[in-house]
N, C-alpha and C positions, 0 to 999 in steps of 0.2 A: 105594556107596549104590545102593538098586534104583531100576532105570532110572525104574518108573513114579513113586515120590517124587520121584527129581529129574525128571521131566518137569511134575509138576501144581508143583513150585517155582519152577520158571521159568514158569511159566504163571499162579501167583499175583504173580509178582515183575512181570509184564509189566500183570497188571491195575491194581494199585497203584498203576503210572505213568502209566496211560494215562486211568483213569476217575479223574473231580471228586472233589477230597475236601473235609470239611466245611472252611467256614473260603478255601477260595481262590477264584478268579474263577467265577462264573455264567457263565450263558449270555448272551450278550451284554455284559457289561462290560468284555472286551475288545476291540472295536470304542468304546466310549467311552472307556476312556481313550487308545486310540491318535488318538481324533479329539480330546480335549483338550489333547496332546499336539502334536498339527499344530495349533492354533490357538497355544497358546503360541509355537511356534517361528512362525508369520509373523507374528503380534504383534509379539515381539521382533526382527526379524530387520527387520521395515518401522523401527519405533523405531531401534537401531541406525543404517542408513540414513541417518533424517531427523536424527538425531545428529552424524552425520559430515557432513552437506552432500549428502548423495545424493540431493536430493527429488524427483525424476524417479523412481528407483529405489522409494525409498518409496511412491511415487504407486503405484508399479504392486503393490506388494508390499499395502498398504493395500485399492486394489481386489481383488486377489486374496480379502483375509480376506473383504470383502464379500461377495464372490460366495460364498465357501464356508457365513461363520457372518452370515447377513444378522441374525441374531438374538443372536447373542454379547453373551456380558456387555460387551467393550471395542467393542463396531458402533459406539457413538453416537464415543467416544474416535477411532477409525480415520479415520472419515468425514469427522470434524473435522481429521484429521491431510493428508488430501487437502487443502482448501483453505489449514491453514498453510505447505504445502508448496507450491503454487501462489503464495502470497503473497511463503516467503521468496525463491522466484526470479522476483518483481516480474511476475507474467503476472498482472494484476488482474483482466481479464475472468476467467480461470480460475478466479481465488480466488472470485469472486462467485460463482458459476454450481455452484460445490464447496460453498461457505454455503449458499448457496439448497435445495440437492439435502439436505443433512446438517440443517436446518433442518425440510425436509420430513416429514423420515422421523424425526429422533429431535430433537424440541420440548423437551425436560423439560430446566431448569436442573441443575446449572451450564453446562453445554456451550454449550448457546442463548445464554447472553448473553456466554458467550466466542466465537461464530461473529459473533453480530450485532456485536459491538463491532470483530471485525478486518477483518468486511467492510464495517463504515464507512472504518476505515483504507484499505482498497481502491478506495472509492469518491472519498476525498477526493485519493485520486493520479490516479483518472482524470480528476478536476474537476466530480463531480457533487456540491459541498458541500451542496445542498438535502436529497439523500435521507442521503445523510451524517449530518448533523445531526438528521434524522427517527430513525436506528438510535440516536444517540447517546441521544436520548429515551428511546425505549426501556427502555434500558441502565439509565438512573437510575430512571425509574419503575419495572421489576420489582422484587418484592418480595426478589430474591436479588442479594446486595450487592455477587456477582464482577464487579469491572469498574468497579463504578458513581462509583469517583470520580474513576477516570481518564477518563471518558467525559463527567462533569461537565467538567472543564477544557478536554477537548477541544472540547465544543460552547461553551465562552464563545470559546477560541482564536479557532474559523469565525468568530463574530459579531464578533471583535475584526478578522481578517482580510477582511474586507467591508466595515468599515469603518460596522458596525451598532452602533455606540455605545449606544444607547438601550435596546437591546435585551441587548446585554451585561451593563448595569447593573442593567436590572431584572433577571436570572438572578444578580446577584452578591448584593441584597436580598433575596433570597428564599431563607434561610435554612432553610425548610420543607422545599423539594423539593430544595435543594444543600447540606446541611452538606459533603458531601463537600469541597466547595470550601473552604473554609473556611481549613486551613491553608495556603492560599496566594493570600488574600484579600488580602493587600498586593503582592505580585509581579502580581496580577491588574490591582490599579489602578493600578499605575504604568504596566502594558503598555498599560492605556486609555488614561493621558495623554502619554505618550509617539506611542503612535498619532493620538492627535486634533491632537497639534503637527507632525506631519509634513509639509514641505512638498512636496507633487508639484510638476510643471511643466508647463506651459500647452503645450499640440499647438500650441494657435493662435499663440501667443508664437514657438514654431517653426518653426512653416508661415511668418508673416509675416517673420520675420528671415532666412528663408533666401529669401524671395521678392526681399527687396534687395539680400542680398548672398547669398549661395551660398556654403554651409557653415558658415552663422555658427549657423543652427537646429540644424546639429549639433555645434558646438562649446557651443553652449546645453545639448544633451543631454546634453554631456560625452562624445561621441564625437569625440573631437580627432581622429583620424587620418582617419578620416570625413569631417570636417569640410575639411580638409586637401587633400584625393582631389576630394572636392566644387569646392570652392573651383579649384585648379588644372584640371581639365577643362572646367569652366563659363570659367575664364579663357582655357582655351588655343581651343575654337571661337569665343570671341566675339573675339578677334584673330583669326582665322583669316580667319573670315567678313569680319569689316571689313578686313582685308586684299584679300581677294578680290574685293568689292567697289569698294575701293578702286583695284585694278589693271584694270578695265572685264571683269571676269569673275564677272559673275552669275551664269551657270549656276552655278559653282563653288562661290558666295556663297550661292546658296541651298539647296545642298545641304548646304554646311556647318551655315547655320542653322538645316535642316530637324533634324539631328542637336542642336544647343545647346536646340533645344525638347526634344527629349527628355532632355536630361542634366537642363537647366533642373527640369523638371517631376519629374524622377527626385528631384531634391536638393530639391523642397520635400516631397515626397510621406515622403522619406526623414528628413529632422527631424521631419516628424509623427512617423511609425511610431520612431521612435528616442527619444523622449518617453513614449510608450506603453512601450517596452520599458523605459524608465527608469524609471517609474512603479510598472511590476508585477514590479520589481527590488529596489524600495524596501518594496514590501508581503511581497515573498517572503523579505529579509531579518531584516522586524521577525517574520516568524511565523517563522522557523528560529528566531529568540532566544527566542521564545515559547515553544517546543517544549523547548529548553533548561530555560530558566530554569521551566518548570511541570513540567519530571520527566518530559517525555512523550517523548522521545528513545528511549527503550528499552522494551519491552514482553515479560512474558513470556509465548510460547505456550503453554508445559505443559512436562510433565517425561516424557514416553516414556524410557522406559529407567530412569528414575530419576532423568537427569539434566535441569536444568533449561535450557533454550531461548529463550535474549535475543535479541530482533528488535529492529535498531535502521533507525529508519524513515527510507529513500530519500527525505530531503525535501532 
């Protein structure tokens, strides 16, 4: 072959390959699909993650997308995936504080009333059931229906849990703003009356019986071993003491008895507070059943990966 043919051959052979032909990448569409590319993979890679239990992992992998696609189609979805991931490892303030931020920046249902309903969940673990119950409103008045009838149930529960009767009931008549509730309109009002028959137990009934005899207010509260501890320490300085006194040894006698005031006053102080705790023992057992029997036991966060995500709630 003459040289100069095969020279302009390999010199058309090298054009061919090197300059755009019609039909394949532009200028620039290869930096976009490599960045939609990188957005899939920490999408999936955070999902994954929070799939497997790694929500720490997630957390940081989720901020990551942030910071890259603050605008990305899945932002609002990520955002949200920070505070369920704060939630399912019970750091409450986190989750709120991840709602609130995720709330901020991306408002538009569904997401919104799946943040606001979990970070009521959050707040009713830290014991703020007032704002609690405000999110839960929320939830059923928006016009977008995610959420809204487990959020119904959950705001009669509080009112049932408080011990707001009155109020329960007008939310259970009020068919307008809660059909939600509805198929579980009979489990509701048994948990009313069941709740309104409860008998708590008197501090003072405590405090007084432990005043005459010492450990009987905690045997009241059904702390028998309590009661028990009480009882024999309060018996043994008040021998001691009358003892001491007995054998012309006051100093001794009133040292003793300087100590039987303090046990003394320990064991009535301690049947109160042990009646209290019995009290809010009684209230936290009828709302676990509540929680039970209304379906509110388990919640799902979302489906990242595909796969769906059951939170059963630390109560």
């Amino acid at each position: 072959m003459d040289p100069i043919v095969k020279t302009l051959s390999v010199a058309l052979l090298l054009l061919s390959i090197f300059l755009p032909q019609p039909g394949l990448c532009a200028a620039g569409e290869f930096p976009a699909q490599y960045l939609e590319l990188r957005e899939r993979e920490i999408r999936q890679f955070g999902a994954e993650l929070f799939t497997a239990g790694e929500y720490y992992r997630a957390i940081t992998e989720a901020k990551r997308y942030l910071s890259l696609f603050p605008n990305g189609a899945r932002a609002g979805q990520m955002a949200k995936m920070i505070g369920d991931a704060y939630l399912l490892g019970q750091e409450w303030a986190e989750a709120i504080a991840a709602y609130d931020e995720m709330l901020a920046r991306y408002p538009d249902p569904p997401l919104a009333n799946e943040a606001l309903f979990h970070k009521a969940i959050a707040l009713v673990k830290q014991g703020n059931a007032a704002e609690a119950e405000r999110l839960f409103q929320l939830v059923i008045s928006s016009p977008d229906r995610t959420k809204r009838a487990e959020a119904a149930r959950w705001e009669i529960l509080l009112l049932i849990r408080q011990n707001r009767f009155d109020e329960a009931e007008r939310l259970l008549r009020d068919r307008l703003r809660h059909p939600e509730a509805a198929p579980e309109t009979g489990q509701i009002e048994r948990l009313l009356e069941e709740k309104r028959t409860v008998r708590y137990k008197s501090p003072l009934t405590a405090g007084v019986l432990s005043a005459l005899l010492p450990g009987s207010g905690q045997v009241y509260a059904e702390r028998y071993q309590d009661g028990l501890t009480s009882f024999f320490l309060n018996s043994l300085f008040i021998v001691a003491a009358w003892k001491a006194f007995d054998s012309d040894n006051p100093a001794l006698g009133a040292i003793l008895t300087l100590f039987e005031l303090g046990w003394y006053s320990g064991n009535v102080y301690g049947a109160v507070g042990g009646v209290h705790k019995y009290n809010r023992q009684v209230d936290e057992d009828r709302f676990r059943s509540g929680l039970q029997r209304l379906n509110l036991r388990e919640s799902e966060l979302g489906r990242p990966a595909g796969a769906a995500i059951i939170f059963t709630y630390p109560f």
